[in-house]
VOBAFI-428635 format. One record per atom (N, C-alpha, C): residue in three letters; atom name; x negated, y negated, z negated. Coordinates in nm, 4 decimals. Layout:
BEGIN
(node 'ala'; 'CA'; (X; Y; Z))
...
//
This chain:
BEGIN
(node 'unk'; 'N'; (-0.0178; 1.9813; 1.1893))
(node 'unk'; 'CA'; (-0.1238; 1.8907; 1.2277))
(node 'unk'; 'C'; (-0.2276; 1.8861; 1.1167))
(node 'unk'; 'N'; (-0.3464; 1.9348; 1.1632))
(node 'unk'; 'CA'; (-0.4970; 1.9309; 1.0454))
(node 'unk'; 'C'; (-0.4739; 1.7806; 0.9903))
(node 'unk'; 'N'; (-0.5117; 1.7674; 0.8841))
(node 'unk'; 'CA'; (-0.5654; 1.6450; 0.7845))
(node 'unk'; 'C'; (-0.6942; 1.5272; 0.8789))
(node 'unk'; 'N'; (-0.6725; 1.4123; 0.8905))
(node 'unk'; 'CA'; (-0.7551; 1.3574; 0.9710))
(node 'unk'; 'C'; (-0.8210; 1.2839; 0.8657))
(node 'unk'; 'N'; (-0.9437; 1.2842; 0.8519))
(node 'unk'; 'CA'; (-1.0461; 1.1779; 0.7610))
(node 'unk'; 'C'; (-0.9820; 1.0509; 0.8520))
(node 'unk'; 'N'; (-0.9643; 0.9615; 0.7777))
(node 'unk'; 'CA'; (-0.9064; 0.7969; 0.7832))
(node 'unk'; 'C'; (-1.0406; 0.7045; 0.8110))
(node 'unk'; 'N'; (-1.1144; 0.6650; 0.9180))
(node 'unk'; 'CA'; (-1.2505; 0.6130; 0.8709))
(node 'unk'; 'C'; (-1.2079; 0.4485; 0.8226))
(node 'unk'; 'N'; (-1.2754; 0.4357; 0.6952))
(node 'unk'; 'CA'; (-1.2631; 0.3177; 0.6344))
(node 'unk'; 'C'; (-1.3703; 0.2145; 0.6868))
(node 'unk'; 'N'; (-1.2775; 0.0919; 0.6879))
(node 'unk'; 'CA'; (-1.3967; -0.0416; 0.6962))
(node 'unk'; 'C'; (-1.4403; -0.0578; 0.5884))
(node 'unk'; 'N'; (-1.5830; -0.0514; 0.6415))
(node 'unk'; 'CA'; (-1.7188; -0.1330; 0.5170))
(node 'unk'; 'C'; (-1.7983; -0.2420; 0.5090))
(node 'unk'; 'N'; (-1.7600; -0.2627; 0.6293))
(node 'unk'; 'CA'; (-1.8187; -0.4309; 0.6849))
(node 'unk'; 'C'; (-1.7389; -0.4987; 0.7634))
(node 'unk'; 'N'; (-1.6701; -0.6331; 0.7873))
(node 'unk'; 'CA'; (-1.6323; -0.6910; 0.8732))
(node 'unk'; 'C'; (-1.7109; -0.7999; 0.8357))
(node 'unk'; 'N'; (-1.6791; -0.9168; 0.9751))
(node 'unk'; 'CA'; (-1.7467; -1.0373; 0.9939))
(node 'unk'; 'C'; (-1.6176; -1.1184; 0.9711))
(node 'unk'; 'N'; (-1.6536; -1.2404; 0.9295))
(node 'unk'; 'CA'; (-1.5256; -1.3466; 0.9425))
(node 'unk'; 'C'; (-1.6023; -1.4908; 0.9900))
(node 'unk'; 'N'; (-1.5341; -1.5550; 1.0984))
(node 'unk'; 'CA'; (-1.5436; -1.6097; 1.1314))
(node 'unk'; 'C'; (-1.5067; -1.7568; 1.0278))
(node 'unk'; 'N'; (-1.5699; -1.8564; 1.0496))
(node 'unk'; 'CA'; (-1.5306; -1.9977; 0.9657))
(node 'unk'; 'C'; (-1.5252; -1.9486; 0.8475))
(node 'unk'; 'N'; (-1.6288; -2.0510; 0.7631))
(node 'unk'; 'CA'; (-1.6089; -2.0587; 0.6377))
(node 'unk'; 'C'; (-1.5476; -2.1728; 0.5854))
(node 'unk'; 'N'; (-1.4515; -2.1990; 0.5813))
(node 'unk'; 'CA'; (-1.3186; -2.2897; 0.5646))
(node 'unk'; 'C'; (-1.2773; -2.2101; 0.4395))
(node 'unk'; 'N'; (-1.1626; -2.2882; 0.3687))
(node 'unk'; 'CA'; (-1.0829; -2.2128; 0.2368))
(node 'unk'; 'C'; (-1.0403; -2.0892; 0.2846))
(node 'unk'; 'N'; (-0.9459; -2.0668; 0.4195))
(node 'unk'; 'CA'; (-0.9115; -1.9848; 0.4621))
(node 'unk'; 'C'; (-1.0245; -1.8200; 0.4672))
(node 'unk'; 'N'; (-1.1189; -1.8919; 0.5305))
(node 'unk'; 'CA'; (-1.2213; -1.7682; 0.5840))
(node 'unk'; 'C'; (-1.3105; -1.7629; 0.4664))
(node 'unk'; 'N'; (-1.3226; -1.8489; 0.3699))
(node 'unk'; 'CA'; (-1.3863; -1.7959; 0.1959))
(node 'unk'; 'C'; (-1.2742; -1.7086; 0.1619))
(node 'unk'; 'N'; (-1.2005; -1.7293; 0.1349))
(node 'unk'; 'CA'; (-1.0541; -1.6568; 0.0566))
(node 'unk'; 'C'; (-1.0265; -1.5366; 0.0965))
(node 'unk'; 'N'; (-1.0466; -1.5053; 0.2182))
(node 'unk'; 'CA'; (-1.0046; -1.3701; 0.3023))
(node 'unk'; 'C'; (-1.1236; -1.3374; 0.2538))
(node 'unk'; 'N'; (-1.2754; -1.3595; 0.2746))
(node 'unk'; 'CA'; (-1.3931; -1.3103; 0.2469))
(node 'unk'; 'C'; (-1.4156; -1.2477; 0.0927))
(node 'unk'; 'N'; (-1.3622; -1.3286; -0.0085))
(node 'unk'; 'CA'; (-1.3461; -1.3026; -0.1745))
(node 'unk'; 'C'; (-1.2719; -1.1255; -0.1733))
(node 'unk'; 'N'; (-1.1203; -1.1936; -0.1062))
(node 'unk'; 'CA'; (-1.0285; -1.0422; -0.0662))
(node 'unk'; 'C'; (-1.0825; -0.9416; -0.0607))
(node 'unk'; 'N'; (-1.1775; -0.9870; 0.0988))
(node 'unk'; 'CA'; (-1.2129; -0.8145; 0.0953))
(node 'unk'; 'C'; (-1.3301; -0.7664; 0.0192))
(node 'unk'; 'N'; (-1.4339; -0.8369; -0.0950))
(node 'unk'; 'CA'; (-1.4981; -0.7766; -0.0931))
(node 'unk'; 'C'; (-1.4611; -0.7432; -0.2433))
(node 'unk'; 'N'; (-1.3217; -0.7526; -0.3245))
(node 'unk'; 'CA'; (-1.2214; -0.7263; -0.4096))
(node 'unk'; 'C'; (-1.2037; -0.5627; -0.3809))
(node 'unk'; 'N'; (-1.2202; -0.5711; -0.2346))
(node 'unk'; 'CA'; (-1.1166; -0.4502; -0.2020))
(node 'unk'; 'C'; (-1.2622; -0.3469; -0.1767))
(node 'unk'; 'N'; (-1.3794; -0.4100; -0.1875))
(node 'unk'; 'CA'; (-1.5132; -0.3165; -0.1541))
(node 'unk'; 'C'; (-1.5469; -0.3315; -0.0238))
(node 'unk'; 'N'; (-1.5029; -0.4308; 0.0535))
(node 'unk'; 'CA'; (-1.5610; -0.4346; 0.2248))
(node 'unk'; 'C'; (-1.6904; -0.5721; 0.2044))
(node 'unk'; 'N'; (-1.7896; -0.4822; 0.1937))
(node 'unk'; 'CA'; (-1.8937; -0.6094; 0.2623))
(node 'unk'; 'C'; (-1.8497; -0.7257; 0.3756))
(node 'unk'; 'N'; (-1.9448; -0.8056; 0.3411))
(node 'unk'; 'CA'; (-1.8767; -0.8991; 0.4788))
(node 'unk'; 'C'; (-1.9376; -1.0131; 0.4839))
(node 'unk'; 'N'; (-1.9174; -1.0388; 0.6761))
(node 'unk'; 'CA'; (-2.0791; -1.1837; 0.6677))
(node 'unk'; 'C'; (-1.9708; -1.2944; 0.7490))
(node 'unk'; 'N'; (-2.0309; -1.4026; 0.6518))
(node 'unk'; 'CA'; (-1.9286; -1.5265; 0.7249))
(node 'unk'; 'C'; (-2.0441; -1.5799; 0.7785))
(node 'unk'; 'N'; (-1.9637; -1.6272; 0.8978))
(node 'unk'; 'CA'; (-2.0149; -1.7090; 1.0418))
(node 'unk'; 'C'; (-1.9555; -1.8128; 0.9947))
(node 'unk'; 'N'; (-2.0199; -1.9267; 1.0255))
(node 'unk'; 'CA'; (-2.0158; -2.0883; 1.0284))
(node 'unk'; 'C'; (-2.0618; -2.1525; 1.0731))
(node 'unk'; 'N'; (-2.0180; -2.2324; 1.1753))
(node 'unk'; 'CA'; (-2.0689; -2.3053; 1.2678))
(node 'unk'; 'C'; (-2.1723; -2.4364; 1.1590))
(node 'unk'; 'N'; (-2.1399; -2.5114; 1.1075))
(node 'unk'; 'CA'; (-2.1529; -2.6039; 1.0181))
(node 'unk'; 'C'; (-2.3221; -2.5827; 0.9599))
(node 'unk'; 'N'; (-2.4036; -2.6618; 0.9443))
(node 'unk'; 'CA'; (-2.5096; -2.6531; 0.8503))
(node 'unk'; 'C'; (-2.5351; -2.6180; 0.7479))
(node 'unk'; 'N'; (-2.3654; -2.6978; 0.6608))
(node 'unk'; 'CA'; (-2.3735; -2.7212; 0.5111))
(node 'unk'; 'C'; (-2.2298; -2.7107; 0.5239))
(node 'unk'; 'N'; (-2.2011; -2.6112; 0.3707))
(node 'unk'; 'CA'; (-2.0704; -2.6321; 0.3313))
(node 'unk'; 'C'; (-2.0405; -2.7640; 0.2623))
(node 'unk'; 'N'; (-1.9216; -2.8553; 0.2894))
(node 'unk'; 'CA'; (-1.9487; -2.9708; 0.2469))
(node 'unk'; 'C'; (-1.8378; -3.0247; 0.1962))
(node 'unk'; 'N'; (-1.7592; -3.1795; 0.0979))
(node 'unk'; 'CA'; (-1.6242; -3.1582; 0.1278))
(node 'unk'; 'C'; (-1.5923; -3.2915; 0.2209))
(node 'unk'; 'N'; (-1.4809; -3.2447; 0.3276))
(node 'unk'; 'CA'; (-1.4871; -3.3627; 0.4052))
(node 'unk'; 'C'; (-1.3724; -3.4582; 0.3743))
(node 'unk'; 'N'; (-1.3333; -3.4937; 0.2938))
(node 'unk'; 'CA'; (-1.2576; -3.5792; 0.2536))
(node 'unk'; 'C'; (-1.1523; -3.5698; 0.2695))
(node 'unk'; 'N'; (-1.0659; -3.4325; 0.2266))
(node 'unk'; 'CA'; (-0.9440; -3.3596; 0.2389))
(node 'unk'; 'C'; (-0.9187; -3.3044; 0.1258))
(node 'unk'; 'N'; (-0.7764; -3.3460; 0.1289))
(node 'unk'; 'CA'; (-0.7314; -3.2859; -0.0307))
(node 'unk'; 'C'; (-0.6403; -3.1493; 0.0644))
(node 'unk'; 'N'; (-0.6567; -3.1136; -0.0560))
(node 'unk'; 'CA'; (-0.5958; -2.9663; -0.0731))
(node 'unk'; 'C'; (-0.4998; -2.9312; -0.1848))
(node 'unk'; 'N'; (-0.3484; -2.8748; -0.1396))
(node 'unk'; 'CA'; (-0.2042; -2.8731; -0.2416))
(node 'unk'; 'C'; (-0.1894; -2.7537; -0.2083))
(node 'unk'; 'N'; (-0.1662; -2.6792; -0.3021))
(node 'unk'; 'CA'; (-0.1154; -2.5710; -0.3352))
(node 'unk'; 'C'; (-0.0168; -2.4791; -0.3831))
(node 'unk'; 'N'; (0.0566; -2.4657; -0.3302))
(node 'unk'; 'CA'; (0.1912; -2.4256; -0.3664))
(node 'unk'; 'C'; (0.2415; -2.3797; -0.5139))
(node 'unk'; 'N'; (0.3006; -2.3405; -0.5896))
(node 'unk'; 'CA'; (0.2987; -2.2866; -0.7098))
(node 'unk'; 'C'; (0.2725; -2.1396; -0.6793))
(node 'unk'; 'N'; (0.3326; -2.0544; -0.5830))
(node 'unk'; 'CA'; (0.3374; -1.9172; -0.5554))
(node 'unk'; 'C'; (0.1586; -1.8815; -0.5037))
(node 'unk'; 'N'; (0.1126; -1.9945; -0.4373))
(node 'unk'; 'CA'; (-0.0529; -1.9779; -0.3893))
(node 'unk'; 'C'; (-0.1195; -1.9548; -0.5453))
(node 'unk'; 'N'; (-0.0957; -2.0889; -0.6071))
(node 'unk'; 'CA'; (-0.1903; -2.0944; -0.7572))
(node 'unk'; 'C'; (-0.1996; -1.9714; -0.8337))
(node 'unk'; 'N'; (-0.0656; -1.8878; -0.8532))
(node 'unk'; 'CA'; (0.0195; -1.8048; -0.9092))
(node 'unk'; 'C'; (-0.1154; -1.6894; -0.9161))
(node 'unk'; 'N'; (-0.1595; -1.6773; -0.7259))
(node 'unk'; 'CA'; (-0.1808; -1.5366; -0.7251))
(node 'unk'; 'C'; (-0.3767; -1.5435; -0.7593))
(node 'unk'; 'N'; (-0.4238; -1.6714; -0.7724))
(node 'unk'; 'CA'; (-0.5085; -1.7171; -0.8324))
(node 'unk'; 'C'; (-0.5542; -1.6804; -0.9434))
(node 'unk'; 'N'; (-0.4496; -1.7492; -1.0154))
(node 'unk'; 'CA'; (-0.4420; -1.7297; -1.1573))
(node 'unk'; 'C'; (-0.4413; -1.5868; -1.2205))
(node 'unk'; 'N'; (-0.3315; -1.5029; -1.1423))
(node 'unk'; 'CA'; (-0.3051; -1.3679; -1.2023))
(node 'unk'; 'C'; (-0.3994; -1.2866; -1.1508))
(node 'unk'; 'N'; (-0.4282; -1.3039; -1.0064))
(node 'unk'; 'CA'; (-0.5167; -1.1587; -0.9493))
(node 'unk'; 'C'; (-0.6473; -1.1887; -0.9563))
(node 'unk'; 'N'; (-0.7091; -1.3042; -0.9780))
(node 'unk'; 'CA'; (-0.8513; -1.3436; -0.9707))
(node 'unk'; 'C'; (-0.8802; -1.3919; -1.0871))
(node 'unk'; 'N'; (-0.7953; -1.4474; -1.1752))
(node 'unk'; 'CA'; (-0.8125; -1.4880; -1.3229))
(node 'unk'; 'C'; (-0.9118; -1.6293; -1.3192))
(node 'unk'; 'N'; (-0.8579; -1.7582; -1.2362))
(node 'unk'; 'CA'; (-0.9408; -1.8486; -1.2050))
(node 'unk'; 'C'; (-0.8389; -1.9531; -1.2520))
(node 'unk'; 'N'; (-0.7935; -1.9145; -1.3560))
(node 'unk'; 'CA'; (-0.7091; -1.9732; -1.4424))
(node 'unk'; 'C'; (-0.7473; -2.1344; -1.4912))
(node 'unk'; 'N'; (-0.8517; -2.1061; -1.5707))
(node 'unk'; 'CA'; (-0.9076; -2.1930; -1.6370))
(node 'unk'; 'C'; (-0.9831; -2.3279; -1.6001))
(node 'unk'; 'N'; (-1.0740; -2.2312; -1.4256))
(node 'unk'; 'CA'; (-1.1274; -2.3128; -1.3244))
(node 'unk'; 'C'; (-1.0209; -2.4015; -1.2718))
(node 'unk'; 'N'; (-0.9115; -2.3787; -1.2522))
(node 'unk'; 'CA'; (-0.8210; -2.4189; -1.1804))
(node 'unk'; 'C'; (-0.7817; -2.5141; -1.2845))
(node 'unk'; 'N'; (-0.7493; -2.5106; -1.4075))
(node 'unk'; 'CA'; (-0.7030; -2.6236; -1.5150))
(node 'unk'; 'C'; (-0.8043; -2.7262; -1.4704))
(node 'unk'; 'N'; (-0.9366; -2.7317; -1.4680))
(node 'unk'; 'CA'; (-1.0124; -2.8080; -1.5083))
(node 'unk'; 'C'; (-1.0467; -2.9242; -1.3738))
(node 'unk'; 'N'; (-1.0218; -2.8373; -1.2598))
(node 'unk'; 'CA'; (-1.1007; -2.9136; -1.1874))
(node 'unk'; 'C'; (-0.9473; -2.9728; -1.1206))
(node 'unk'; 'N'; (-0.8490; -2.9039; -1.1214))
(node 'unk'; 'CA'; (-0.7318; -2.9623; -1.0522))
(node 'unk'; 'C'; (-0.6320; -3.0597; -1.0986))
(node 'unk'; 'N'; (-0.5079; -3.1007; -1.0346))
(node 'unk'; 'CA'; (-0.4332; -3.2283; -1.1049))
(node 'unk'; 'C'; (-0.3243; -3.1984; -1.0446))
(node 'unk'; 'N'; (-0.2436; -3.2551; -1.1375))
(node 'unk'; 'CA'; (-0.0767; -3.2177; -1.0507))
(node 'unk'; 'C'; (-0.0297; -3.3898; -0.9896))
(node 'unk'; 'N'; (0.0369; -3.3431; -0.9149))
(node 'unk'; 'CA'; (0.0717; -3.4503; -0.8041))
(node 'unk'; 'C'; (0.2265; -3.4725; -0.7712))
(node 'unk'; 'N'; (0.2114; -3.5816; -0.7861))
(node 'unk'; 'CA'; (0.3976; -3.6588; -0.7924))
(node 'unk'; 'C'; (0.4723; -3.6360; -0.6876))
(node 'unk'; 'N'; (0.3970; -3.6117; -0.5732))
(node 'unk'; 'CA'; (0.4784; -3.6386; -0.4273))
(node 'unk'; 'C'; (0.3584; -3.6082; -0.3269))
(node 'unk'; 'N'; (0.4421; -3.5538; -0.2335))
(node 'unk'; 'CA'; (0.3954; -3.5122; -0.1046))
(node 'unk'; 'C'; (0.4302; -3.5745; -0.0139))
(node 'unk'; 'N'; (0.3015; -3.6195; 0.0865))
(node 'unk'; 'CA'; (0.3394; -3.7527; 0.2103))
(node 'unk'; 'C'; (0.3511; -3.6483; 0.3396))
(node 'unk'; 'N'; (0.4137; -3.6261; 0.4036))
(node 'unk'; 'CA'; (0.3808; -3.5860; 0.5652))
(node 'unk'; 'C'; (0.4101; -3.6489; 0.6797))
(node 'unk'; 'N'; (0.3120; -3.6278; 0.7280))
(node 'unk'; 'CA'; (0.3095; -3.7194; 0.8255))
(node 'unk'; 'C'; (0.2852; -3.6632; 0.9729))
(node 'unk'; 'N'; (0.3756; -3.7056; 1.0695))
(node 'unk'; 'CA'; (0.3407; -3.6877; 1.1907))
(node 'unk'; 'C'; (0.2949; -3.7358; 1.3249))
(node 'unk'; 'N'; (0.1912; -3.8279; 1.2695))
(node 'unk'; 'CA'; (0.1592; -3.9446; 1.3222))
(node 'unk'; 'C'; (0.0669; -3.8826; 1.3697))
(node 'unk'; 'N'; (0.0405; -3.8650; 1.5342))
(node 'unk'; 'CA'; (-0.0707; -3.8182; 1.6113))
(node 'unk'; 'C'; (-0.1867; -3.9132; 1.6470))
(node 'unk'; 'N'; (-0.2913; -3.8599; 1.6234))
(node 'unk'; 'CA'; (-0.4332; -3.9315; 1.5923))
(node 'unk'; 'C'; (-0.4795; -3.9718; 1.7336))
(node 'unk'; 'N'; (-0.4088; -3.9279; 1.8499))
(node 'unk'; 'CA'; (-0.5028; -3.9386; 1.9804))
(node 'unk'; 'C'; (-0.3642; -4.0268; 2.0329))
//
């Protein structure tokens, strides 16, 4: 079987710019893929949600992105975790 050229992605779109759809967006363009985030929203904003992070999440932060320092400064460690399953509707 001949050798097949592999065609590589050079652009994708990502939908929501949420932590999720920034984070994947950082990824790929780590990896050299351009890329346009869609957002419904006006303004990126914060809506009054905290955000916890696992030790293994921070980990890959720290080591593969080197946001070490950012992460000292602006973050806090936390005694306890509440969950709750109390439905809003």
């Amino acid at each position: 079987m001949p050798h097949q050229e592999i065609n590589k992605v050079q652009r994708i779109a990502v939908i929501g710019g949420g932590i999720g759809g920034l984070t994947f967006a950082i990824a790929m363009r780590h990896h050299g893929i351009e890329v346009d985030i869609y957002e419904q929203a006006a303004e990126l904003r914060e809506v009054g949600a905290a955000v916890a992070l696992s030790a293994n999440a921070t980990r890959f932060f720290y080591d593969q992105w080197g946001m070490g320092d950012a992460f000292d400064e602006a973050g806090s460690q936390i005694s306890a975790l509440i969950y709750s399953l109390r439905k809003s509707y």
